[in-house]
C-alpha positions as a Python dict, from the first residue, in 0.01 Angstrom:
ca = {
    (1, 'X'): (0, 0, 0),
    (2, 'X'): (378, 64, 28),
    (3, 'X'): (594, -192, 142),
    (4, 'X'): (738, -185, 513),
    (5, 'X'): (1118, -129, 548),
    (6, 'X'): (1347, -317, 707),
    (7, 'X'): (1549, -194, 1053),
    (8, 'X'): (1931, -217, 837),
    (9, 'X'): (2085, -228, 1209),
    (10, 'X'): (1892, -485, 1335),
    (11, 'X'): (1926, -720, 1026),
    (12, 'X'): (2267, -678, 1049),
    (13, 'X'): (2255, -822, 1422),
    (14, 'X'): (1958, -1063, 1416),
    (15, 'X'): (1932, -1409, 1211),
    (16, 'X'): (1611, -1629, 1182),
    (17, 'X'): (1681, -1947, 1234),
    (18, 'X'): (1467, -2255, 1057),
    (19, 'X'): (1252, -2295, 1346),
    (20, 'X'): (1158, -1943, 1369),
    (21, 'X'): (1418, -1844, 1745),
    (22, 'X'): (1626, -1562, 1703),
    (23, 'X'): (1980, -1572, 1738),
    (24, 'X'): (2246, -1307, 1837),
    (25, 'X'): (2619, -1242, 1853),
    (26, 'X'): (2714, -1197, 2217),
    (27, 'X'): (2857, -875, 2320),
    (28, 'X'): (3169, -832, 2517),
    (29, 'X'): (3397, -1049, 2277),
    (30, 'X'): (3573, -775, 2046),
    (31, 'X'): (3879, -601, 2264),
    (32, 'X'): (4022, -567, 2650),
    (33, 'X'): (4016, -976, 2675),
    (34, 'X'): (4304, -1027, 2868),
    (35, 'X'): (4098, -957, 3210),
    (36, 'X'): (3813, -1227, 3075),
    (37, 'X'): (3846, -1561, 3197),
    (38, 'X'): (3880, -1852, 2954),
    (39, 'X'): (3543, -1965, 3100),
    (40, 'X'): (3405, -1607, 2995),
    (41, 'X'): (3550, -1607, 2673),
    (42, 'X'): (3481, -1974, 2538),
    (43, 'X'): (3103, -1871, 2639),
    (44, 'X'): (3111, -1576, 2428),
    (45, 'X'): (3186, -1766, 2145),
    (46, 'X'): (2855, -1928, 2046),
    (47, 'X'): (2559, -1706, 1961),
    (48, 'X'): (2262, -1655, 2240),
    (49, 'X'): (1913, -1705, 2139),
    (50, 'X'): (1648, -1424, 2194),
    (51, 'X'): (1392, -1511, 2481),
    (52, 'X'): (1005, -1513, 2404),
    (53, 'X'): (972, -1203, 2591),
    (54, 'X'): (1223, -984, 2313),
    (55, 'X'): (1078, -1215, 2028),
    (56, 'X'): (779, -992, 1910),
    (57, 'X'): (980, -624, 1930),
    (58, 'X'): (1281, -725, 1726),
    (59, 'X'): (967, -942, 1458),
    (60, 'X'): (897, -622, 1404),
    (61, 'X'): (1225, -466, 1320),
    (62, 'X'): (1267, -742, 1078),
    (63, 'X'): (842, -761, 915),
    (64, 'X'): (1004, -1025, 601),
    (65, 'X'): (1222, -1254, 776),
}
């Protein structure tokens, strides 16, 4: 039985984290900043976590991580 491939885009934008939660990079942070608030920006900073709900669809992308 052939091996399953890997999703290349979404291992590029998904991590596994030791306890097994998904984390992201937040979008919004790369250009047009000036018209973000500090608040908005400093938020952006630290990576989100995927929710339960997303958790199985994006397993999949990812079948060895």
């Amino acid at each position: 039985m052939p091996k399953i491939k890997t999703k290349k885009s979404a291992a590029k934008r998904y991590t596994i984290t030791g306890s097994g939660k998904i984390r992201y990079k937040k979008q919004g942070s790369r250009h047009i900043l000036t018209k973000k608030s500090r608040k908005r920006k400093r938020k952006l900073r630290h990576a989100g976590i995927i929710s339960a709900v997303e958790k199985k669809r994006i397993k999949s992308l990812l079948p060895y991580s």
